[in-house]
FILUMZA-96483 format. One record per residue (C-alpha): residue number from 1; x, y negated, z; residue in one letter. Coordinates in steps of 0.02 Angstrom, whole numbers, m for minus. Layout:
// FILUMZA-96483
{NUM; {X; Y; Z}; a}
...
This chain:
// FILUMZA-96483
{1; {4841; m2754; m675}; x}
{2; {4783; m2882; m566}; x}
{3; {4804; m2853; m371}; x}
{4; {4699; m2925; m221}; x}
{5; {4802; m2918; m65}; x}
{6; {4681; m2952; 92}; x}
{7; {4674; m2903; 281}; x}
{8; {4798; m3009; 368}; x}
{9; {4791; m3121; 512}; x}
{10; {4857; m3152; 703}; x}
{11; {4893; m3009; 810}; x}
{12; {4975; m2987; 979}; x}
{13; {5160; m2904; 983}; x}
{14; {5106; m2724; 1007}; x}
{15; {4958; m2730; 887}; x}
{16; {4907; m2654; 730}; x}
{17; {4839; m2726; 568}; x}
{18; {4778; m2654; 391}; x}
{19; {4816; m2706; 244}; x}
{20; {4740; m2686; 62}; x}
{21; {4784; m2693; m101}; x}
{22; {4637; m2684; m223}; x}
{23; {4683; m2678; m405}; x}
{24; {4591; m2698; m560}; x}
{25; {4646; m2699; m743}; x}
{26; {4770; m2555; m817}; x}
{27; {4771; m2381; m758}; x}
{28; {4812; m2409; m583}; x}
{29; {4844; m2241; m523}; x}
{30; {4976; m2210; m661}; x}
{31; {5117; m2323; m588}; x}
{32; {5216; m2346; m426}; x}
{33; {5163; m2484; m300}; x}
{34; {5235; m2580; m156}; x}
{35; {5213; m2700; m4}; x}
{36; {5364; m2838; 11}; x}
{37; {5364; m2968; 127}; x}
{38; {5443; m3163; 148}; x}
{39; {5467; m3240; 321}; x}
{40; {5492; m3432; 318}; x}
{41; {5667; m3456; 267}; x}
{42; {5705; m3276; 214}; x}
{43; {5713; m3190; 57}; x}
{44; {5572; m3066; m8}; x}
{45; {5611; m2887; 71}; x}
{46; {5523; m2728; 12}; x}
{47; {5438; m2637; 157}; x}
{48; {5373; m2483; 93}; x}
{49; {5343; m2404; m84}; x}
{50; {5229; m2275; m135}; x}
{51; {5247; m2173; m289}; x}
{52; {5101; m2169; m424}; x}
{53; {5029; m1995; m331}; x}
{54; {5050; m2034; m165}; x}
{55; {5166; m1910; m141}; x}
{56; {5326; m1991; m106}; x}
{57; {5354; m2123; 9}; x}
{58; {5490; m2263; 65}; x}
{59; {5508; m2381; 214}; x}
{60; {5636; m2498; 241}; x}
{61; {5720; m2461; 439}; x}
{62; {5640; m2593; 513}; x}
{63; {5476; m2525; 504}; x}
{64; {5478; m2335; 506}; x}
{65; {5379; m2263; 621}; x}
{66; {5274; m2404; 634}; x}
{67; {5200; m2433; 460}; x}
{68; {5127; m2301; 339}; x}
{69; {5070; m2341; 170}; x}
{70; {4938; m2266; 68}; x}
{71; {4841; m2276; m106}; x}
{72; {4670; m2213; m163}; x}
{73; {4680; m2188; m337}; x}
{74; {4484; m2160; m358}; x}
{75; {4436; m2312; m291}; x}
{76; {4633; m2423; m353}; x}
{77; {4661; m2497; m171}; x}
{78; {4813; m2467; m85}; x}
{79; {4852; m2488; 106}; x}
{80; {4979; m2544; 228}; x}
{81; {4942; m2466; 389}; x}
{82; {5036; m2576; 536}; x}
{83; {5074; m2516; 711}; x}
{84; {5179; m2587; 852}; x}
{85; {5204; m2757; 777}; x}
{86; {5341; m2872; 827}; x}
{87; {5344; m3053; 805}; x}
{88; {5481; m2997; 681}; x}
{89; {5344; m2951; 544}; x}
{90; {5273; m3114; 547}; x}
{91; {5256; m3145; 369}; x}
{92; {5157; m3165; 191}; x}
{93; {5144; m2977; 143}; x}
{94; {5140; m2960; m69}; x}
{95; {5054; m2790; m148}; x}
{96; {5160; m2757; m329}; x}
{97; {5149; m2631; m449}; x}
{98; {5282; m2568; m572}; x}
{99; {5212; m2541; m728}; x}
{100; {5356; m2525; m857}; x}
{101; {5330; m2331; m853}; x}
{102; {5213; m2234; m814}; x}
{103; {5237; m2102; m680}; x}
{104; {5411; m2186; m638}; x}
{105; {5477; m2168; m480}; x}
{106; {5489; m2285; m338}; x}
{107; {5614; m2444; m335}; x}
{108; {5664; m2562; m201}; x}
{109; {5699; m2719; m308}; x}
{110; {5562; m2832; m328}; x}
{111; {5620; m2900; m481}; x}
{112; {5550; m2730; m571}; x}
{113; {5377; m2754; m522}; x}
{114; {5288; m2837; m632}; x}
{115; {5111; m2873; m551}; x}
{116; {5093; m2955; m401}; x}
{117; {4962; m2985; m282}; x}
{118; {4934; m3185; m184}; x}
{119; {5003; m3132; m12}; x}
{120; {4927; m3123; 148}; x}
{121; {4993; m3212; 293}; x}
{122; {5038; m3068; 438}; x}
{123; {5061; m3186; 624}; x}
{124; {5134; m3081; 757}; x}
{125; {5132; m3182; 905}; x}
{126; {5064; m3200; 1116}; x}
């Protein structure tokens, strides 16, 4: 799998960006996928996973009810949908994908994904 992260940029607190993750390579739609993020000086933090059918979902607290991610299997993107930022999610946002089984479920640690997209830089800030 190899993974295309794109869509980031500067936004106002109170704004909303969307991010993509377009993959290419293995059978996409067979394994989980994620969005983690690294603020300078912090470590990598998952912020949402997705599971390889769409159908279950996880957020970390500091962004539910603000972010909702998605996946299109047919066409192997996935999204990041981003609502009411804060200058807290400034950050380089990372797509992975978890292919060590297929169908497996959804995990938080990002040292089980083993694809991994080139970031894209998220700036929330007046």
């Amino acid at each position: 799998v190899q993974l295309q992260a794109s869509g980031g940029g500067l936004v106002q607190p109170g704004g909303s960006l969307r991010l993509s993750c377009a993959a290419s390579g293995r059978m996409f739609s067979l394994y989980p996928m994620a969005w983690f993020r690294q603020a300078p000086g912090k470590e990598r933090e998952i912020v949402a996973g997705i599971s390889w059918s769409g159908g279950y979902t996880y957020y970390a607290n500091s962004v539910k009810g603000r972010f909702t991610i998605s996946r299109d299997n047919a066409k192997s993107e996935m999204y990041l949908q981003m609502n009411s930022l804060r200058p807290e999610d400034t950050a380089v946002y990372y797509c992975a994908a978890e292919t060590s089984r297929r169908y497996g479920e959804i995990t938080i640690h990002d040292y089980e994904y083993d694809y991994w997209g080139q970031g894209t830089l998220v700036t929330v800030s007046s």
